[in-house]
C-alpha positions as CSV (number, residue, x, y, z in Angstrom):
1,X,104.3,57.5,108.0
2,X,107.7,59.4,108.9
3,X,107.7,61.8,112.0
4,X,106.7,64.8,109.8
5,X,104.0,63.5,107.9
6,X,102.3,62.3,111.1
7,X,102.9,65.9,112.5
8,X,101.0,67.1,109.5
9,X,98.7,64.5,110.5
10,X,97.9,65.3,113.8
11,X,98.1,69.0,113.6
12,X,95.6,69.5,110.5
13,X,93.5,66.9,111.4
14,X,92.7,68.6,115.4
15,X,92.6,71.8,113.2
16,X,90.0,70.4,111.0
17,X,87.9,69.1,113.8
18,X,86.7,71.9,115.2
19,X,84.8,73.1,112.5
20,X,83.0,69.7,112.2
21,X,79.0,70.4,112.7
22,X,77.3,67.2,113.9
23,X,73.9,68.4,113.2
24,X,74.4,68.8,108.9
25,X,77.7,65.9,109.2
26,X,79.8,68.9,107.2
27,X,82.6,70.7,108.2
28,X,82.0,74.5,108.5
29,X,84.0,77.2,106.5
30,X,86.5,78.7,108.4
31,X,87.3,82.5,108.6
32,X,89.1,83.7,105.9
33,X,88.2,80.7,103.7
34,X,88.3,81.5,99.6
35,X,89.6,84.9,100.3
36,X,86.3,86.5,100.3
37,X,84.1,88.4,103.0
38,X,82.4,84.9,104.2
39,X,81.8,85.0,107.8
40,X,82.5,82.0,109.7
41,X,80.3,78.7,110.0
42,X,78.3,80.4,107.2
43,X,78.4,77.4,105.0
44,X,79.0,74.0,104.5
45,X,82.3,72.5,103.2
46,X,81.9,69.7,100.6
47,X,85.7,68.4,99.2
48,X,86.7,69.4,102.4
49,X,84.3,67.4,104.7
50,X,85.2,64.4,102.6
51,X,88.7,65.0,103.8
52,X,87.8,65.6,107.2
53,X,86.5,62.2,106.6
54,X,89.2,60.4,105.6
55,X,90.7,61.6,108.4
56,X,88.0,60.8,111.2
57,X,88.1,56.7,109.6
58,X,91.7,56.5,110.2
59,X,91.1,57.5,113.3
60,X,91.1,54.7,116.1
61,X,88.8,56.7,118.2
62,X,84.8,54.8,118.1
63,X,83.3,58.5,117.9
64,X,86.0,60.2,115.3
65,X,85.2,57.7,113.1
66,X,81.2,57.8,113.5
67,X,81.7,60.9,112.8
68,X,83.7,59.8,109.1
69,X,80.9,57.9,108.3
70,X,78.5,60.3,108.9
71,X,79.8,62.4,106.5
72,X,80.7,60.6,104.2
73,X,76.7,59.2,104.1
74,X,75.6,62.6,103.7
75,X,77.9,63.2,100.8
76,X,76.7,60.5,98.9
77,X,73.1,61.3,99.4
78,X,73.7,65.0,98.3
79,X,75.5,63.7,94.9
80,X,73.8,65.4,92.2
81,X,72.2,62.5,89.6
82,X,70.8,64.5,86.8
83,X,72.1,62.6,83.6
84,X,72.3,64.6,80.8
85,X,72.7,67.7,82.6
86,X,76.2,69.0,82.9
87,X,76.4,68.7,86.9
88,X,75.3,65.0,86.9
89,X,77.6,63.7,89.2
90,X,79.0,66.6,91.1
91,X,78.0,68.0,94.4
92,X,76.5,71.4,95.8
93,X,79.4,73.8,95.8
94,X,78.3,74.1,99.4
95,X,75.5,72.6,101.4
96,X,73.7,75.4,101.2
97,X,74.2,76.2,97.6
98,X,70.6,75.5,95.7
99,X,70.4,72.8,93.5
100,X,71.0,73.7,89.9
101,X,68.4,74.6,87.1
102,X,68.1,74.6,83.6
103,X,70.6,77.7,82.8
104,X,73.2,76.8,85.8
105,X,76.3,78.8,85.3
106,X,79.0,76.6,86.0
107,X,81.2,77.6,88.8
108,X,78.9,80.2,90.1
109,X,75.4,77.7,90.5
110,X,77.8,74.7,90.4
111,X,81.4,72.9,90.6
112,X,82.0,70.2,88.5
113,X,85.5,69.8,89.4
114,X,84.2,68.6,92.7
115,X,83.5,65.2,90.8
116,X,87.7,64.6,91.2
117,X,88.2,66.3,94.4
118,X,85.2,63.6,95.7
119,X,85.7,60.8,93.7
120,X,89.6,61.0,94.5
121,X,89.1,61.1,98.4
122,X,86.5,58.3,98.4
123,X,88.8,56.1,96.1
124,X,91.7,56.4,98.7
125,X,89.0,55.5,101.5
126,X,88.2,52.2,99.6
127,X,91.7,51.8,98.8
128,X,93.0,52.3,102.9
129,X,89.9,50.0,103.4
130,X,89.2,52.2,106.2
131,X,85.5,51.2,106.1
132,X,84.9,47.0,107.6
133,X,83.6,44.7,105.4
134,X,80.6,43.5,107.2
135,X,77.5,45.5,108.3
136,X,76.6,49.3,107.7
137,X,80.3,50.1,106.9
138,X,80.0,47.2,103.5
139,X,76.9,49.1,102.5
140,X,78.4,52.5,102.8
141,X,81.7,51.1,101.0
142,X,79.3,50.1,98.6
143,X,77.7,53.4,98.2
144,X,80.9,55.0,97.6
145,X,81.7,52.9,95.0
146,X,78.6,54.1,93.3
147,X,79.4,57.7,93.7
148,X,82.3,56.9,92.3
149,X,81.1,55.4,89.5
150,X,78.3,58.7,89.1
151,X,81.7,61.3,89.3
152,X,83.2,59.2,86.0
153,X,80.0,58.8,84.1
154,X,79.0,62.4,84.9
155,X,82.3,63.8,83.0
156,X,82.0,64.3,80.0
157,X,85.1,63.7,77.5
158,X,86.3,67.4,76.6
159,X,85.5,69.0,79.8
160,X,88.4,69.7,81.6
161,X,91.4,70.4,78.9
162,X,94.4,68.6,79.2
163,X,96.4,72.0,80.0
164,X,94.0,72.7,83.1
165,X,96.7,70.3,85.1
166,X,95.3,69.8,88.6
167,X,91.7,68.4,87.4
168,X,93.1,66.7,84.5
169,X,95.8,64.6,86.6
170,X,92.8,63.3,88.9
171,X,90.7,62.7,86.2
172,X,92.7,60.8,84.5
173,X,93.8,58.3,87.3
174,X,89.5,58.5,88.4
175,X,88.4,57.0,85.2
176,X,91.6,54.6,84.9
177,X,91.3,53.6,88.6
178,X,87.6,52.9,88.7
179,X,88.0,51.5,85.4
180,X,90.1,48.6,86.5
181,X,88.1,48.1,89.9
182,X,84.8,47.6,87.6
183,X,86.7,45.3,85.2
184,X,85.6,48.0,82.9
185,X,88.5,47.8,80.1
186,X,87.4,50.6,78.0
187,X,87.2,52.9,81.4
188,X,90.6,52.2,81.9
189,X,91.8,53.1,78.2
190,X,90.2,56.4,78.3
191,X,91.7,57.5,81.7
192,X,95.3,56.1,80.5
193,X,94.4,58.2,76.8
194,X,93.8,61.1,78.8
195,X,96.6,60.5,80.9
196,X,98.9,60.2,77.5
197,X,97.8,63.3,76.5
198,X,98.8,65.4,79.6
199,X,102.2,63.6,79.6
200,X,102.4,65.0,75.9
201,X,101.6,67.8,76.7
202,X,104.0,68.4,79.4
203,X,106.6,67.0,77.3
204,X,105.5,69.4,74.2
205,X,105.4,72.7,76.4
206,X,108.3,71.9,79.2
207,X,106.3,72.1,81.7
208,X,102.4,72.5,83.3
209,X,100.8,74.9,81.8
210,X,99.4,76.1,85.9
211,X,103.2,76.7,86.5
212,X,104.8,77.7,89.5
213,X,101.1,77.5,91.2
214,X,101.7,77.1,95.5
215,X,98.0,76.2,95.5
216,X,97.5,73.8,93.0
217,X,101.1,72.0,92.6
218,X,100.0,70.6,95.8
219,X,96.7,69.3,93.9
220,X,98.9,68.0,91.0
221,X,101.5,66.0,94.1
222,X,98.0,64.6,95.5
223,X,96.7,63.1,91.7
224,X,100.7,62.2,90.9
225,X,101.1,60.2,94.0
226,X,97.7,58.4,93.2
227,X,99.2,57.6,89.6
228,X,102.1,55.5,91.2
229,X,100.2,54.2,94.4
230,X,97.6,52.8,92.7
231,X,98.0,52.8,89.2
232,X,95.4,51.4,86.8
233,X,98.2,50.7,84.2
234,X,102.2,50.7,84.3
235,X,101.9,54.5,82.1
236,X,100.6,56.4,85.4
237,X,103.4,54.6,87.5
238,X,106.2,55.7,85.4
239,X,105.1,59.5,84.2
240,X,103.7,60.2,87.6
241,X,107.3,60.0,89.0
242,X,108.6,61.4,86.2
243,X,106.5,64.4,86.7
244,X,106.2,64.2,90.7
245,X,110.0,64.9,90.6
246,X,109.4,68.0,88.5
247,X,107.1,69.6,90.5
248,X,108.9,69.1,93.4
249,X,112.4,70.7,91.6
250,X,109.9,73.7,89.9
251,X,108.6,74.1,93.5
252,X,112.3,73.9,95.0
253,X,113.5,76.4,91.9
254,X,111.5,79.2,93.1
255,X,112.3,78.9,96.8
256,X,113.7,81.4,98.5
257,X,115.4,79.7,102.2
258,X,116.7,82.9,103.4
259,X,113.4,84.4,103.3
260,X,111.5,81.4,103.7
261,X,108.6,81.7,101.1
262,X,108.0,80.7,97.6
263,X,109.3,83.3,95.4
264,X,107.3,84.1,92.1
265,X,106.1,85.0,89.2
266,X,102.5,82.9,89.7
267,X,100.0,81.4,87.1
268,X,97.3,81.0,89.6
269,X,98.2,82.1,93.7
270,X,95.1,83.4,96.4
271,X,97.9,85.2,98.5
272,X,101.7,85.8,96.6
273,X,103.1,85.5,100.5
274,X,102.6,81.6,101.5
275,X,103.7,83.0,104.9
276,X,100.2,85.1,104.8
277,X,97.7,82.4,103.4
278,X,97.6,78.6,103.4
279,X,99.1,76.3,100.1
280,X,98.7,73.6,99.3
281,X,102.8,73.0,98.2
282,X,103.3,74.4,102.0
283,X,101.7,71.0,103.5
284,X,103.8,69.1,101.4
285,X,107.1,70.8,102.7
286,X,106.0,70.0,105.7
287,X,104.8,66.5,105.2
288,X,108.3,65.8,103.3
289,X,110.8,68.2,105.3
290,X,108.7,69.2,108.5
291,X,106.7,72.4,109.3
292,X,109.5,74.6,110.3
293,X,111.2,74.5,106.6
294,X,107.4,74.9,105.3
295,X,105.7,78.5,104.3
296,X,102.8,79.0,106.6
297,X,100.6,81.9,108.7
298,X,100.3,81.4,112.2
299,X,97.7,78.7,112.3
300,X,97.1,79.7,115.9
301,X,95.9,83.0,114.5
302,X,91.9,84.0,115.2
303,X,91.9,83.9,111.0
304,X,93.9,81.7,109.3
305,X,93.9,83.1,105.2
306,X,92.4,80.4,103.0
307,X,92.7,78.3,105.9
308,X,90.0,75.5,104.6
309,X,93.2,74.1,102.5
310,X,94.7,72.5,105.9
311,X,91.4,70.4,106.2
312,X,93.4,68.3,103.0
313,X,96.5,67.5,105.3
314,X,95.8,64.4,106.3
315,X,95.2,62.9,102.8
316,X,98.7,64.7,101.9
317,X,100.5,63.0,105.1
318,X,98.7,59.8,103.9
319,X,99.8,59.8,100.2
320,X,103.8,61.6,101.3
321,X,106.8,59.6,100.2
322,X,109.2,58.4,102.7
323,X,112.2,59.8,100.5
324,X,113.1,63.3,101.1
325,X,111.9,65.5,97.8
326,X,112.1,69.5,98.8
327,X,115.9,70.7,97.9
328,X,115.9,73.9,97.1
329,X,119.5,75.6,96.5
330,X,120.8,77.3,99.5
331,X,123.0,79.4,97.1
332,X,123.2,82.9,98.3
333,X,122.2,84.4,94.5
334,X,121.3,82.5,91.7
335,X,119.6,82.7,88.4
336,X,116.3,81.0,87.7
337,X,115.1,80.7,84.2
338,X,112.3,78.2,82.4
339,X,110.2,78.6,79.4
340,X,106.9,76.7,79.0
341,X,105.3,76.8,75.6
342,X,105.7,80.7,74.2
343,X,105.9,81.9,78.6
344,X,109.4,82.7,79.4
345,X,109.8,83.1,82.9
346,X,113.3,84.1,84.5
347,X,113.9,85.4,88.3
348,X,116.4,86.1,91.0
349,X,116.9,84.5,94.0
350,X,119.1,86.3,97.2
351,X,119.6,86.2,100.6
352,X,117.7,89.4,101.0
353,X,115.1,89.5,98.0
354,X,113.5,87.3,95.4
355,X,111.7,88.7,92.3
356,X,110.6,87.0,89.4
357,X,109.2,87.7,86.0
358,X,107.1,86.1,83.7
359,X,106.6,87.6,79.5
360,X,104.1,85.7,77.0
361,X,101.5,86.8,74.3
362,X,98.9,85.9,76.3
363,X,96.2,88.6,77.6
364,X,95.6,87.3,80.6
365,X,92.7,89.2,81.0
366,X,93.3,91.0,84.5
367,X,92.8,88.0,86.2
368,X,94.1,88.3,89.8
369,X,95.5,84.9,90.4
370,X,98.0,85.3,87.8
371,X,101.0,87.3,89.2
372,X,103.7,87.7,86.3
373,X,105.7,90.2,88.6
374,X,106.5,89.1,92.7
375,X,109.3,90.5,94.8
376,X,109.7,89.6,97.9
377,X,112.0,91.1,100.3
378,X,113.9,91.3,103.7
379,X,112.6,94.4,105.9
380,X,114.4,93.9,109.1
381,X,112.7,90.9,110.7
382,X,109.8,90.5,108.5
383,X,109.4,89.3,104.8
384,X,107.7,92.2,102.7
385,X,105.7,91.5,98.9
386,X,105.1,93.7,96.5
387,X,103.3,92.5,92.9
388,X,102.1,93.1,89.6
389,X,98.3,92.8,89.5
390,X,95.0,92.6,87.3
391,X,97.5,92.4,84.3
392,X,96.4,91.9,80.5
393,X,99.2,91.4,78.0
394,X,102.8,91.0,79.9
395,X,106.0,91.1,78.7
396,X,108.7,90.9,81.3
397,X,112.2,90.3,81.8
398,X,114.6,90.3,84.6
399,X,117.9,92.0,83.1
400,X,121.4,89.8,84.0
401,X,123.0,92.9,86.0
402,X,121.2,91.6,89.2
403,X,123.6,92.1,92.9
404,X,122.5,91.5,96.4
405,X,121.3,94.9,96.7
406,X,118.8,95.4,93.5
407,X,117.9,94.8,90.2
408,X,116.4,95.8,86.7
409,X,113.1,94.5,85.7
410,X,112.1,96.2,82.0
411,X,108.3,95.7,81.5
412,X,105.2,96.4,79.2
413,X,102.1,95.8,79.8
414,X,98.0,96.7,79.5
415,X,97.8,99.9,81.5
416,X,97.1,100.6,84.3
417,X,100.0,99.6,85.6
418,X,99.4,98.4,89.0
419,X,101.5,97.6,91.8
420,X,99.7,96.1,95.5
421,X,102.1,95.7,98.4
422,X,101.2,95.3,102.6
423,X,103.6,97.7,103.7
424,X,103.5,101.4,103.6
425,X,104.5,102.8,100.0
426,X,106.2,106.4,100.4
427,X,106.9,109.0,97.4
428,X,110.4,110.5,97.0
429,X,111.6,112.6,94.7
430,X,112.8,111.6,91.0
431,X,110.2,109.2,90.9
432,X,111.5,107.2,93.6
433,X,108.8,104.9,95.6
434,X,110.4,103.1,99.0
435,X,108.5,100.0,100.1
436,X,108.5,100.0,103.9
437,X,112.4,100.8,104.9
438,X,114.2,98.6,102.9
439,X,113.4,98.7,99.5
440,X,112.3,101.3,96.5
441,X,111.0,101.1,93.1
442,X,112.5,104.2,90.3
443,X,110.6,103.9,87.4
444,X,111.7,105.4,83.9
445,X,110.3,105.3,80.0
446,X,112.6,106.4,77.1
447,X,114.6,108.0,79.5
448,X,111.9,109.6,81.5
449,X,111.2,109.8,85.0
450,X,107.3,108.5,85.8
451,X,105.7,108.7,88.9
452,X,103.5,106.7,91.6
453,X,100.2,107.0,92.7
454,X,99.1,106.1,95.9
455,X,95.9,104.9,97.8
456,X,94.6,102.0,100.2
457,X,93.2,98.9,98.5
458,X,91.4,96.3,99.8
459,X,92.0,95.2,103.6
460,X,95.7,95.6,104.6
461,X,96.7,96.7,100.8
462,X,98.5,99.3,99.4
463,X,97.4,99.7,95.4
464,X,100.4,101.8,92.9
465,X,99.7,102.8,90.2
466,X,102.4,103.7,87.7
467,X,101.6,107.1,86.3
468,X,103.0,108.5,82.4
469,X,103.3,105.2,80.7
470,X,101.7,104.2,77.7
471,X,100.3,100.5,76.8
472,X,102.8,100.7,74.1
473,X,105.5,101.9,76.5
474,X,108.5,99.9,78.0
475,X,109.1,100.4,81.4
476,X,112.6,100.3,83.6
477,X,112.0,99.0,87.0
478,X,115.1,99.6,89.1
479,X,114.8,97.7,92.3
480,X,116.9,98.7,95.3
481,X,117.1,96.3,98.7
482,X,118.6,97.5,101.3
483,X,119.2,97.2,104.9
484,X,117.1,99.3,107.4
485,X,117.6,102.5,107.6
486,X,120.3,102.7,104.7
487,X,118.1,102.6,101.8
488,X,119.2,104.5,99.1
489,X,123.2,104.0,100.4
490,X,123.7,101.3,98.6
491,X,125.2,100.8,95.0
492,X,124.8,98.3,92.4
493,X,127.4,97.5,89.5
């Protein structure tokens, strides 16, 4: 383990610990966890204490690592086995979750997706043989494999589609892997089939269909590296690097190194600002180029946003490569464009600003991880967002007159049309909206001025809405970046 993935290491694992409870042998949520109004040590952690886990065996301190296998005992004895049922093989969303009846609604009464996130992190424990083989350690190890073995038989084929990438990649390498440890040849054919058949699809589309996700690229990095550290057949070797290398370049495409963030548009993002709320992708920057090149809140802070993601940084440190794989461009303006299946996504990257578009035929439904319009921006010495959000039907595109100082965006979409931002959002006149002091928003339809509405969101958010366009109605967005205290002095070609 290089010098930064042992920093990640050391830092996320002391993070982690405090949150351990040794009376329940979970970790508690942290504030700020899942984005929602949850206050601390309210409930128990499950994916997350098996990471914690991981981390406390590696350990070579007597009490860390009584501490691993006490949770990892109470995992397996709160496995759900139910056969037939669609949770067999899972675990309680959260310790205190109830235990599902006849009816459960899947992700509200239960996860099932905790069968990879689980099975995965006990697999690497066996793997790391971090548990001895004599004594209570060889009956937990053999407990484990069990579970294991309950988190493969509980999934049923069809499931998890192959275009919902981050569960698919560790199911795949689960079924394969467990497969091959059991001697079990027709396990291992149906995790390398499934396997195929994410590979074709990636080939098929150009890319994963959760694109440009901070969150869960760092999921699909976790099941990639698993393909080629322990592969169950030479297939998840050779397309996990092929497709760890693209992550890490689709990552490195949308990063911004003058601003220092991750630069949109989003398929599925908790917080558009990494620099506000913990990814995933973030601990593999730092695992791969150190934390000070990685997007990340103060994680001294009294609330760390969606903080219960560093309790994985361990297992990323763990599974890093040794070769440097995070090179984003350091190309003062430059063009990024990609199309994956019917999405066409294109964006601009500057010194000063980043935005990025996405346009498909999908209605997306106003779900509110999905982001198909980011900008990002330089306002003095902090980095300012502003984004599309709750959007249905998008169609988007960044127009090829983009300078340092601005750029066109023309967009349709479901209306409302609404905008959220965390800095102040001031009216002008001619339908001019500045953003803080260094950047505005002039919105026009067929020619015609529209105008802005407005009010205080949620928390620390601004909500805009566009006022005067139709659904029908194409909208020019002309974006203007400027420095402080000169905005509206500067021209654009």
């Amino acid at each position: 383990m290089d010098a930064a993935a042992a920093d990640l290491f050391a830092v996320t694992g002391a993070w982690t610990r405090q949150w351990w409870d040794p009376v329940e042998s979970m970790v508690w949520n942290p504030p700020g966890s899942f984005g929602e109004p949850l206050a601390a040590r309210t409930v128990h952690l499950t994916p997350n204490t098996a990471w914690f886990a991981f981390a406390a065996l590696a350990s070579d301190d007597d009490g860390e690592r009584a501490d691993g296998r006490a949770a990892l005992r109470r995992l397996v004895d709160l496995q759900y086995d139910a056969e037939g049922e669609p949770w067999d093989g899972t675990f309680p969303r959260f310790l205190e979750a109830p235990h599902p009846r006849p009816g459960a609604r899947i992700w509200d009464h239960y996860d099932p997706n905790w069968r990879q996130f689980v099975g995965t992190t006990f697999a690497l424990i066996l793997e790391d043989e971090l548990l001895a083989d004599t004594g209570p350690d060889r009956s937990l190890a053999t407990d484990l494999d069990a579970a294991i073995g309950r988190c493969v038989a509980g999934e049923p084929d069809g499931r998890i589609p192959v275009g919902y990438t981050n569960p698919a990649l560790m199911r795949a390498w689960l079924d394969g892997w467990y497969g091959r440890r059991q001697g079990d040849d027709h396990l291992v054919r149906r995790g390398e089939r499934f396997g195929g058949e994410i590979v074709e699809r990636f080939d098929r589309h150009g890319g994963f269909d959760e694109f440009n996700s901070p969150t869960y690229y760092g999921i699909d990095l976790l099941a990639l590296r698993l393909w080629q550290e322990f592969p169950p057949t030479p297939m998840f070797a050779a397309e996990g690097a092929r497709l760890e290398a693209w992550v890490w370049h689709s990552a490195a495409d949308f990063f911004n190194p003058h601003l220092g963030t991750f630069g949109g548009p989003f398929t599925r993002s908790y917080d558009p600002d990494a620099r506000k709320a913990v990814t995933l992708m973030s601990l593999w920057v730092w695992a791969d180029r150190g934390r000070a090149v990685a997007p990340l809140p103060d994680l001294d802070a009294d609330v760390v946003e969606h903080g219960h993601d560093l309790m994985a940084g361990p297992l990323i440190a763990r599974l890093a490569s040794p070769a440097t794989r995070f090179q984003p461009s350091a190309a003062e303006d430059r063009r990024v464009e990609a199309t994956v299946a019917d999405r066409t996504i294109n964006a601009e990257v500057h010194t000063h600003y980043s935005l990025g578009v996405e346009s498909s035929p999908h209605d997306w439904g106003g779900w509110d991880q999905f982001m198909p319009l980011v900008l990002h921006w330089r306002d003095g010495t902090t980095i300012e967002c502003c984004w599309l959000a709750g959007p249905g039907v998008v169609e988007a595109r960044v127009l090829p007159d983009a300078a340092p100082t601005g750029v066109t965006v023309e967009l349709r979409t479901s209306t409302p049309v609404i905008l959220r931002t965390r800095t102040t959002a001031t009216l002008g006149t001619a339908g001019r909206l500045a953003l803080g002091a260094a950047a505005s928003l002039t919105a026009t339809s067929a020619g015609t001025e529209l105008t802005w509405l407005v009010e205080s969101d949620r928390d620390d958010v601004v909500r805009v809405e566009l006022v005067g366009a139709g659904p029908d109605d194409w909208v020019r967005l002309e974006v203007e970046i400027s420095e402080p205290g000169r905005l509206g002095k500067t021209s654009r070609p």
